[in-house]
TORFI-489139 format. One record per residue (C-alpha): residue number from 1; residue in one letter; x, y, z. Coordinates in Angstrom, 2 decimals. Last residue first. Example, Ala and Ser with C-alpha at 12.3 -4.5 7.8 and 13.67 -1.06 7.14 Angstrom:
BEGIN
num->2, residuo->s, c1->13.67, c2->-1.06, c3->7.14
num->1, residuo->a, c1->12.30, c2->-4.50, c3->7.80
//
This chain:
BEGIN
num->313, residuo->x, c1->38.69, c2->128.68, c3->148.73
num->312, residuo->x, c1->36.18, c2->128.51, c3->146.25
num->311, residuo->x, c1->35.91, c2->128.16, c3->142.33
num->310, residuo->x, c1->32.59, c2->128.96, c3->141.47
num->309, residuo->x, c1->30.61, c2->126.82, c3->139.08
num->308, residuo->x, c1->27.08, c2->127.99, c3->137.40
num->307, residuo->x, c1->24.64, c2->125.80, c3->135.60
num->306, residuo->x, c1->26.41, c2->122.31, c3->136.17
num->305, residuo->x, c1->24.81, c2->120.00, c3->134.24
num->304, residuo->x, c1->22.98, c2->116.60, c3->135.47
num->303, residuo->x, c1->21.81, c2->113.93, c3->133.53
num->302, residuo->x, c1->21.74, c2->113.05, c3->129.84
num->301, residuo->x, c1->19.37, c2->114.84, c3->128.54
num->300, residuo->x, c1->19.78, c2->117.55, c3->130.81
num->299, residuo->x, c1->18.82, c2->118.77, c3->134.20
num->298, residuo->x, c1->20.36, c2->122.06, c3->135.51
num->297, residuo->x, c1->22.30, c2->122.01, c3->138.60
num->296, residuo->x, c1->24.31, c2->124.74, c3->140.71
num->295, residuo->x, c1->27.76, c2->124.87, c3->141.84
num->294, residuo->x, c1->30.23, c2->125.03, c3->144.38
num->293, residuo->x, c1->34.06, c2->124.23, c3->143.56
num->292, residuo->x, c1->37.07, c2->122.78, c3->145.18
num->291, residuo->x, c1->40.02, c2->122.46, c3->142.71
num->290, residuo->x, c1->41.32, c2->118.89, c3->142.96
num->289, residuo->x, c1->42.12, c2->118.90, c3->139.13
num->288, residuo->x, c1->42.89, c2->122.19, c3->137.58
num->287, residuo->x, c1->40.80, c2->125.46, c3->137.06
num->286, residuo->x, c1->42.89, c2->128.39, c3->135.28
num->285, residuo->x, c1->41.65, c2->127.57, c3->131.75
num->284, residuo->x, c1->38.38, c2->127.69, c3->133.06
num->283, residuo->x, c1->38.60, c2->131.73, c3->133.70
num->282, residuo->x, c1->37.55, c2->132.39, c3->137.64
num->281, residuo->x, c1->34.46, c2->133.67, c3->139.02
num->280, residuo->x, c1->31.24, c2->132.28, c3->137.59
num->279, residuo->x, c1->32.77, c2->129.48, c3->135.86
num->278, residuo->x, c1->28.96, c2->128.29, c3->133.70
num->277, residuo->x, c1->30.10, c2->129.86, c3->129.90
num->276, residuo->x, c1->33.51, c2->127.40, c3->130.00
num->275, residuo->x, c1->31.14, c2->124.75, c3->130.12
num->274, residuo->x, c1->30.06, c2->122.48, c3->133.10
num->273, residuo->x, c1->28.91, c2->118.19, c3->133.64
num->272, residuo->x, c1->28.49, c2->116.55, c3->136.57
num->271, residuo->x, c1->30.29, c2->113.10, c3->137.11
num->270, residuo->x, c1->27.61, c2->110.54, c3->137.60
num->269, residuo->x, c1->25.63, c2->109.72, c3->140.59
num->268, residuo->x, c1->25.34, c2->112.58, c3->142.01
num->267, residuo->x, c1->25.09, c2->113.68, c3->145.81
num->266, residuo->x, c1->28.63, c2->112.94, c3->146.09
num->265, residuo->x, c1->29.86, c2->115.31, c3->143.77
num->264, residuo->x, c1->32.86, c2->114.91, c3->141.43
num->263, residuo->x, c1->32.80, c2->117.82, c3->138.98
num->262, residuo->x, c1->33.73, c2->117.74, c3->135.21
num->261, residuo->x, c1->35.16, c2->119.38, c3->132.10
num->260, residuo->x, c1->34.43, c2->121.88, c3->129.35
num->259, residuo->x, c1->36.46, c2->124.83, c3->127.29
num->258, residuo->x, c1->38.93, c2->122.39, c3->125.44
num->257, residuo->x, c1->39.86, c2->120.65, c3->128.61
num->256, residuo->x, c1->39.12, c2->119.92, c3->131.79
num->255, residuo->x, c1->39.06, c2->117.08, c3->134.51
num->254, residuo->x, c1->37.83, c2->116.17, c3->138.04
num->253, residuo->x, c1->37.06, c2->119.45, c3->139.38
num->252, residuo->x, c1->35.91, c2->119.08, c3->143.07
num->251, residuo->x, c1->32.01, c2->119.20, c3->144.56
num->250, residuo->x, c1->29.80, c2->121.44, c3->146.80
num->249, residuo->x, c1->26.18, c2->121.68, c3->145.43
num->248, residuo->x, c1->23.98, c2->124.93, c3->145.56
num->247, residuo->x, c1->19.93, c2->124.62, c3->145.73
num->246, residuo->x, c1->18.56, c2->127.22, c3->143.40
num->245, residuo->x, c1->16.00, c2->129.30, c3->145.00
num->244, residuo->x, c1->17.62, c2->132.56, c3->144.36
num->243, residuo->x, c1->17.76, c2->131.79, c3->140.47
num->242, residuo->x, c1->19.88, c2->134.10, c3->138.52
num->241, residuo->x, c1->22.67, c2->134.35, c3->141.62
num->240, residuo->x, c1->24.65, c2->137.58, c3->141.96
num->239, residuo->x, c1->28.47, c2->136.80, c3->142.54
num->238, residuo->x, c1->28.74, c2->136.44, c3->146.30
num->237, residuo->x, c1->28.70, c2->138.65, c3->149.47
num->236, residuo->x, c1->24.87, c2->139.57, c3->149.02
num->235, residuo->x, c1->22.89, c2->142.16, c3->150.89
num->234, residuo->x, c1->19.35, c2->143.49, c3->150.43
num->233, residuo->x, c1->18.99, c2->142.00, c3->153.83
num->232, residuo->x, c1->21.61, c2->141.16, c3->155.10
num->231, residuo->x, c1->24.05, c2->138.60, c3->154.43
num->230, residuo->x, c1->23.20, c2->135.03, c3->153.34
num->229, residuo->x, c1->26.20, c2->133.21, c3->152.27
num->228, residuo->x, c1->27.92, c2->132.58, c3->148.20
num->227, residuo->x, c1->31.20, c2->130.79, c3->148.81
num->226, residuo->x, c1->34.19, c2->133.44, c3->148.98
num->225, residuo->x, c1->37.06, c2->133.60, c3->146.09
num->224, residuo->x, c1->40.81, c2->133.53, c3->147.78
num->223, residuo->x, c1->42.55, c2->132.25, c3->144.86
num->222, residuo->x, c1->45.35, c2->134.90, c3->144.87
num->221, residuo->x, c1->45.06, c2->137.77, c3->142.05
num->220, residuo->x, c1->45.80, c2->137.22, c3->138.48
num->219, residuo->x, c1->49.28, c2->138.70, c3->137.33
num->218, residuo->x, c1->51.01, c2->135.08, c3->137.14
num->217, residuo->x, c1->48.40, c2->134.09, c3->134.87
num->216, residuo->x, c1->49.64, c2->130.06, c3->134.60
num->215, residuo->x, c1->52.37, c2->128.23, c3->132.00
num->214, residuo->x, c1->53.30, c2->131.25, c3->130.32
num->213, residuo->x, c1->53.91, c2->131.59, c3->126.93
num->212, residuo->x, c1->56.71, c2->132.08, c3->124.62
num->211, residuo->x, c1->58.19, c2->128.73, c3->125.49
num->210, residuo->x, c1->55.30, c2->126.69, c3->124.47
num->209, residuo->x, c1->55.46, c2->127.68, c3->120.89
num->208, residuo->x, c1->59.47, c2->127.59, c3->120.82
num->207, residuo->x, c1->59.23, c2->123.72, c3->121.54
num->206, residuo->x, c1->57.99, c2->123.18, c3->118.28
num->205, residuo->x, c1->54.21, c2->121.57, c3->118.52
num->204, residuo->x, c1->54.40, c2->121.50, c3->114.57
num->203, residuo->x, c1->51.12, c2->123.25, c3->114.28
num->202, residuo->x, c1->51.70, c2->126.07, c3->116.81
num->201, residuo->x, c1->55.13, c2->126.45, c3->115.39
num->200, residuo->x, c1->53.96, c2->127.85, c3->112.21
num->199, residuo->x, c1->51.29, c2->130.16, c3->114.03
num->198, residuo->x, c1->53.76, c2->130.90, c3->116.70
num->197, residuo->x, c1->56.51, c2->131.81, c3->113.86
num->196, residuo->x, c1->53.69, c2->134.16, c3->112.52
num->195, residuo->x, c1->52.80, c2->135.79, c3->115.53
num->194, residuo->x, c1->56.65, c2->136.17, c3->116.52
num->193, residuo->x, c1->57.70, c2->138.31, c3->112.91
num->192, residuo->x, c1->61.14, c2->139.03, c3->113.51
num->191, residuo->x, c1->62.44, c2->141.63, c3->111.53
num->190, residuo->x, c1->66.66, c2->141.69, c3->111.86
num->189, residuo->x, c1->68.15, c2->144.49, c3->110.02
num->188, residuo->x, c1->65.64, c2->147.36, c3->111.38
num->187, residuo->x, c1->64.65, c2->150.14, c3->108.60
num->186, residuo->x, c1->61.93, c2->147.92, c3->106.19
num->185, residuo->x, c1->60.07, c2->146.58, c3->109.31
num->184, residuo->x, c1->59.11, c2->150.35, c3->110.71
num->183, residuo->x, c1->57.87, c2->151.38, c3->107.27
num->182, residuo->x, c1->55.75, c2->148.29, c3->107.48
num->181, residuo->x, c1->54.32, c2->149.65, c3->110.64
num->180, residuo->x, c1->53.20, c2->146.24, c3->112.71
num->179, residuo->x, c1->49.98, c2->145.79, c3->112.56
num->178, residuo->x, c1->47.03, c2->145.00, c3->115.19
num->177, residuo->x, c1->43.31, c2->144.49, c3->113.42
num->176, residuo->x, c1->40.41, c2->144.61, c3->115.47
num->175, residuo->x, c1->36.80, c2->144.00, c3->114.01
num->174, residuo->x, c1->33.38, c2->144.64, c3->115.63
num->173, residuo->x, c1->30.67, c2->142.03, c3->115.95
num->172, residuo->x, c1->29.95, c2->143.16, c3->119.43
num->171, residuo->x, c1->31.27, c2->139.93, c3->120.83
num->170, residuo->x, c1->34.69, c2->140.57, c3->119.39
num->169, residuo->x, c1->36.19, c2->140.32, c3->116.14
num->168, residuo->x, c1->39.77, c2->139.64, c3->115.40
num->167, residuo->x, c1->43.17, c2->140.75, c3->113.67
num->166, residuo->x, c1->47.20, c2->139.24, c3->114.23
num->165, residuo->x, c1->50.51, c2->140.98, c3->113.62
num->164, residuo->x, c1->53.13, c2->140.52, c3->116.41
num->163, residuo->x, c1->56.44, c2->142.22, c3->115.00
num->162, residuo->x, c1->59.98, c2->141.97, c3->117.09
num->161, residuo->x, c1->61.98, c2->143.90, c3->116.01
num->160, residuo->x, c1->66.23, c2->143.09, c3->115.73
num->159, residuo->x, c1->68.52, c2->146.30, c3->115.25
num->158, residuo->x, c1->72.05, c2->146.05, c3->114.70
num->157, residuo->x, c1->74.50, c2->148.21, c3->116.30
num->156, residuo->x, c1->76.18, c2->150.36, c3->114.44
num->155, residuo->x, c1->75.50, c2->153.51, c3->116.08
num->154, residuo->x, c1->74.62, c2->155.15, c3->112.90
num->153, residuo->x, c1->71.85, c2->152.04, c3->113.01
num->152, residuo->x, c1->71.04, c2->153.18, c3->116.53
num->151, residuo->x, c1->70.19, c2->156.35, c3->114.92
num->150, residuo->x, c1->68.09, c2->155.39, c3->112.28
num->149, residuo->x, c1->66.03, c2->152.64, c3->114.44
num->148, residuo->x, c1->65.59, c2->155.46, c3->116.69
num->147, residuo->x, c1->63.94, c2->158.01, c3->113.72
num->146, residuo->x, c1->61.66, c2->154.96, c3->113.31
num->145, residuo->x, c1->60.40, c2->154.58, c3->116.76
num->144, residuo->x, c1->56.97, c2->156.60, c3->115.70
num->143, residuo->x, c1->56.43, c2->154.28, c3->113.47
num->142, residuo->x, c1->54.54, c2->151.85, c3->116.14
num->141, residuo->x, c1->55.12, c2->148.14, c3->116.46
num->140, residuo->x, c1->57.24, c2->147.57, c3->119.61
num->139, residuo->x, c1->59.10, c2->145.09, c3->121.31
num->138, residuo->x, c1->62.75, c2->146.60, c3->120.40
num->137, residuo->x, c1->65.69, c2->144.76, c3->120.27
num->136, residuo->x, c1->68.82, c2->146.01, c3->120.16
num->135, residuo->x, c1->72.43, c2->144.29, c3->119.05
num->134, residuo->x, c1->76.18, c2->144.96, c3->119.40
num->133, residuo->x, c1->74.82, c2->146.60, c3->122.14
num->132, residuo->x, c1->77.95, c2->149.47, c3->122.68
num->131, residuo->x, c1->77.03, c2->150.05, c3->126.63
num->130, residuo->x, c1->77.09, c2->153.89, c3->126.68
num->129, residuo->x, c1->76.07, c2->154.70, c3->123.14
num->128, residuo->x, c1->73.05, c2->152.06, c3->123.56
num->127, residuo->x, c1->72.49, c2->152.98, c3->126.57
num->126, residuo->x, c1->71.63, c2->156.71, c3->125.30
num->125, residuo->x, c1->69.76, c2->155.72, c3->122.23
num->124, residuo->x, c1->67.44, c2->153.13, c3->124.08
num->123, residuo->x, c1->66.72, c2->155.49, c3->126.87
num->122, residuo->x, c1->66.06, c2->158.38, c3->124.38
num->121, residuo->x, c1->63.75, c2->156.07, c3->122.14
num->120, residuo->x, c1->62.01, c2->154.70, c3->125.64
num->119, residuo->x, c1->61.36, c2->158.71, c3->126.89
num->118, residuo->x, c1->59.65, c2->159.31, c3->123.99
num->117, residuo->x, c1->57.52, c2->157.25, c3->123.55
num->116, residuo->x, c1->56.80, c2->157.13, c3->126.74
num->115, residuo->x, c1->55.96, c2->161.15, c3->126.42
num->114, residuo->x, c1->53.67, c2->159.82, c3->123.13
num->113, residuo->x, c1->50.03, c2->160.96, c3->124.52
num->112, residuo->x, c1->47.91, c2->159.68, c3->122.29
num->111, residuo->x, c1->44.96, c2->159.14, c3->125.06
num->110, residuo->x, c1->45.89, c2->162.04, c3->127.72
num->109, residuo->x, c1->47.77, c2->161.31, c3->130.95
num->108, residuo->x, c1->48.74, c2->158.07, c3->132.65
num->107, residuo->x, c1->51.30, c2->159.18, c3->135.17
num->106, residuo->x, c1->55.04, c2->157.50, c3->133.85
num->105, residuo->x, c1->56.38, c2->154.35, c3->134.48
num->104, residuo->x, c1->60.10, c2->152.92, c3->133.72
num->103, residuo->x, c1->60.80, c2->149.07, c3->134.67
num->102, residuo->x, c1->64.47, c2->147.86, c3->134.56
num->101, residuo->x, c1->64.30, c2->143.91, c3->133.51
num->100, residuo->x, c1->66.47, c2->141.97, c3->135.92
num->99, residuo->x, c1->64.20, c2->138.95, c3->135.16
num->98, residuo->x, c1->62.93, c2->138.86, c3->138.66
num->97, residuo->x, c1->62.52, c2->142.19, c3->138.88
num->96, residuo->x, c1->60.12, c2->141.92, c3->135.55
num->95, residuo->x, c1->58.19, c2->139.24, c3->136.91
num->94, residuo->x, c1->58.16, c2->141.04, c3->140.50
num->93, residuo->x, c1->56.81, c2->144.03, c3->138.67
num->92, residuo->x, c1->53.97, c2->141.78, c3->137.01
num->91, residuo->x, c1->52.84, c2->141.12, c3->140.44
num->90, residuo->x, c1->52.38, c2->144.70, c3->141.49
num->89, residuo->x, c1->50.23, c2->145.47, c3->138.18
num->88, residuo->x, c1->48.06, c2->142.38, c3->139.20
num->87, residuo->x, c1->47.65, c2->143.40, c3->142.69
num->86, residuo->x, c1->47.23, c2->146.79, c3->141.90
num->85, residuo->x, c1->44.39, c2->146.68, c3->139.35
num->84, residuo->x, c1->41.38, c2->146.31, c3->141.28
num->83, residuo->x, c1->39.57, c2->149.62, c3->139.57
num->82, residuo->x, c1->39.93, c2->151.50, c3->142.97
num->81, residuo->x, c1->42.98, c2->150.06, c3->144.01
num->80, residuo->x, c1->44.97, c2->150.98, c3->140.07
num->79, residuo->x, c1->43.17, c2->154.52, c3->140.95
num->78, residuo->x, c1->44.84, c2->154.95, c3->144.30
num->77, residuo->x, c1->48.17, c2->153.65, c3->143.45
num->76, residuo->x, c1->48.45, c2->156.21, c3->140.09
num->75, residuo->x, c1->47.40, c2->154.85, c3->136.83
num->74, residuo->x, c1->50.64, c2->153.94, c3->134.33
num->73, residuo->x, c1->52.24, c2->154.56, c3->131.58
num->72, residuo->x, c1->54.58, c2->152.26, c3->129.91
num->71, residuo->x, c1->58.34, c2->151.39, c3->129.39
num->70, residuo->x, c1->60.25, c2->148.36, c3->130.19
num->69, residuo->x, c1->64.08, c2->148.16, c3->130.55
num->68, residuo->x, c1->66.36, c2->145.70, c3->129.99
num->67, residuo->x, c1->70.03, c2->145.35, c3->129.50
num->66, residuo->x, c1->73.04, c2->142.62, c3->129.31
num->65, residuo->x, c1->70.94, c2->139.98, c3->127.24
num->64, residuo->x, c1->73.88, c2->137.74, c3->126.33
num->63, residuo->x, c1->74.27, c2->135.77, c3->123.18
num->62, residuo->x, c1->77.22, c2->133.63, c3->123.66
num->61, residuo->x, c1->75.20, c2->130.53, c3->124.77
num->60, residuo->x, c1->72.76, c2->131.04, c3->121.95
num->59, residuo->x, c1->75.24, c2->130.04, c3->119.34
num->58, residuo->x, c1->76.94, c2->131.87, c3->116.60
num->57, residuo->x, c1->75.58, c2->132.89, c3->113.25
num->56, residuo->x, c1->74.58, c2->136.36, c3->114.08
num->55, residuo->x, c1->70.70, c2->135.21, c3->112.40
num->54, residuo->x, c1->70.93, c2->132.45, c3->114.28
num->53, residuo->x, c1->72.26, c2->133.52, c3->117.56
num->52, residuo->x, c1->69.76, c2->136.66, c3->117.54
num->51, residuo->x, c1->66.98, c2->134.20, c3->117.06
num->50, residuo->x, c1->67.79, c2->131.73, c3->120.37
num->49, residuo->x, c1->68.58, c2->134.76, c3->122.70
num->48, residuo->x, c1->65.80, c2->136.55, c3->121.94
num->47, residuo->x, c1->63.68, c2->133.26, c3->122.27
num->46, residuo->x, c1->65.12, c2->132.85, c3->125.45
num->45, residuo->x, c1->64.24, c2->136.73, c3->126.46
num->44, residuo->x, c1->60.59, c2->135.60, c3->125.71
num->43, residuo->x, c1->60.35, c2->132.30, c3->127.74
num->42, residuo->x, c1->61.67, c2->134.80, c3->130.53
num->41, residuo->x, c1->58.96, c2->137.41, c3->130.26
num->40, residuo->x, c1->56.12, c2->134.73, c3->128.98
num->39, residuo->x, c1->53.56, c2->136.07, c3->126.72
num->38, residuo->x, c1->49.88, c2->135.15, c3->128.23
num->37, residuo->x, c1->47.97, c2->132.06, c3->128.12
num->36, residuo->x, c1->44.56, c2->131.47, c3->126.25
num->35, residuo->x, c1->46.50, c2->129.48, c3->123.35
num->34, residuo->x, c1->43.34, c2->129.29, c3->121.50
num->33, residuo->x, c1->44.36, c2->133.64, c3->120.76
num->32, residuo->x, c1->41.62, c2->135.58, c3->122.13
num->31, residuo->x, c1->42.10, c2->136.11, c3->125.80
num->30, residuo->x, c1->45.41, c2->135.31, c3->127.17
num->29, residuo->x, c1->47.36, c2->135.46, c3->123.51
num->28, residuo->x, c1->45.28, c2->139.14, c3->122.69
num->27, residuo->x, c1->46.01, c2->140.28, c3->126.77
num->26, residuo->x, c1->49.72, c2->139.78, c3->126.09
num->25, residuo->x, c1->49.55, c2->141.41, c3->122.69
num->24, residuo->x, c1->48.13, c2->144.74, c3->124.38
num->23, residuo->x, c1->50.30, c2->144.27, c3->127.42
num->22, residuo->x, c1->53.49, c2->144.30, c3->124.64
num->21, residuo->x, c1->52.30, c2->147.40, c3->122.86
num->20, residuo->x, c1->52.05, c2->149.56, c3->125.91
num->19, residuo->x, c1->54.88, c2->148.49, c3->127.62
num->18, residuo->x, c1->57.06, c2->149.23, c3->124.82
num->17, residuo->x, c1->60.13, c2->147.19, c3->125.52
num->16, residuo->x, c1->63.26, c2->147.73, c3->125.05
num->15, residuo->x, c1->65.98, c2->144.86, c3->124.72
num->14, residuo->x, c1->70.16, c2->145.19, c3->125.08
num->13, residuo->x, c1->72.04, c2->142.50, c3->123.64
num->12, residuo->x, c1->75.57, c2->142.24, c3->123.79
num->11, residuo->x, c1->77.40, c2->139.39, c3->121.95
num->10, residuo->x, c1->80.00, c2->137.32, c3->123.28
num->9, residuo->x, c1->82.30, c2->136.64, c3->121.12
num->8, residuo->x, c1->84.20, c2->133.10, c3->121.48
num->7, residuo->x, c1->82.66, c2->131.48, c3->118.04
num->6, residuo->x, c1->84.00, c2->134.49, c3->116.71
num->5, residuo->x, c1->81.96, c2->136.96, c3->114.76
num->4, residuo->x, c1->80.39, c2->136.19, c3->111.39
num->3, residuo->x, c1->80.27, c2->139.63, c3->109.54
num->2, residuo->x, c1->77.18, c2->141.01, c3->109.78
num->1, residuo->x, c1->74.51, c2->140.62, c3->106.83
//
């Protein structure tokens, strides 16, 4: 262990992030994990700030994150239009502009390529012989940083990872498994393992657990969805429609929660009825109260059911 600095010291953290790694445990929070929301940016550095007091044995207010910087390939403008990716890549640059986090892209080449690689170990290895962190954090999970962790260690700076291990199977019956290299977790002093401390906190309701994520999909485009209208023939300007007879219905959400809820409609007596499986255009975690919504009927036991629900503007 360090020796216990002075309550005065501030300590200098500089964080590295492997863009890679950290958009594929984003996307596992926002789509697989119950939590459905993805890893904050700012609830994130927080929680830096929070575990690198503890284990330094001072307190979070002298724990400064001096230096960021954010590492990942990326598809050039034209592509990122084509497969309507720009918005959502432009958005999470303001994020990371907004939390003074220095993004580094490179063109999107081969699969295995390792130039970010790379390019993030030398970044981290130069700043931190510049700037003198007194601590590093990397956001990362491969080996391949190992030979860093080595040299920031001759350094003497400390080195705090931050591990996310977590497995699943998706609709195709086919298992994932993410892992943080063990060999990677033996060579850093601090090894933070976040999936497990969400799991713990998760079932304590520890303020921690709702800091790491994000309170809405900040990366999602604009809700600017069109209602479904007759275009030409052979034509159609909304999401395809399984029965082109069905009669549509304009209501409002009224509640939701735990993957169902409920539309106010005036031409129904009773609050309609939808599952998560019916939201044609938008993910139901993302629909509030007062949302305006069109939707078709089914009849059920119990009245009517919503058979598909678009969010409109």
């Amino acid at each position: 262990m360090p020796t216990t600095p002075a309550p005065n010291r501030l300590l200098r953290i500089g964080v590295f992030y492997d863009g890679n790694f950290f958009h594929h445990v984003s996307n596992y929070y926002k789509y697989i994990h119950e939590r459905r929301r993805r890893i904050s940016i700012p609830g994130l550095h927080e929680f830096i700030r929070i575990q690198v007091a503890e284990l330094e044995n001072t307190m979070p207010r002298y724990c400064e994150i001096v230096d960021a910087h954010f590492f990942r390939g990326r598809l050039s403008a034209r592509e990122a239009d084509a497969r309507q990716r720009l918005f959502s890549e432009r958005a999470f640059d303001d994020i990371l502009m907004s939390e003074g986090v220095t993004a580094h892209y490179m063109p999107v080449r081969t699969r295995g390529d390792t130039s970010v690689t790379t390019w993030l170990a030398l970044e981290a290895f130069e700043q931190t012989l510049y700037k003198h962190f007194d601590v590093v954090v990397l956001i990362a999970g491969d080996s391949d940083f190992l030979q860093l962790v080595r040299k920031l260690n001759a350094l003497g700076s400390r080195v705090m990872l931050l591990g996310f291990d977590f497995k699943y199977t998706d609709d195709t019956g086919q298992e994932h498994e993410t892992v943080t290299s063990a060999r990677l977790i033996e060579s850093v002093t601090y090894p933070v393992r976040v999936s497990s401390i969400i799991v713990e906190d998760a079932l304590r309701e520890e303020p921690l657990y709702k800091m790491l994520f994000t309170d809405i999909d900040e990366t999602r485009p604009p809700r600017e969805y069109p209602r479904r209208v007759e275009g030409e023939e052979g034509e159609q300007t909304g999401p395809p429609e399984e029965d082109e007879n069905a009669e549509w219905f304009s209501g409002e959400i009224l509640s939701v929660k735990d993957g169902f809820g409920f539309i106010r409609c005036d031409k129904f007596p009773d609050n309609v009825f939808f599952h998560w499986t019916s939201v044609a255009n938008e993910e139901i975690a993302n629909l509030v109260r007062g949302d305006k919504v069109s939707f078709t009927v089914d009849e059920g036991p119990r009245g009517a059911i919503a058979r598909r629900v678009e969010l409109v503007e």
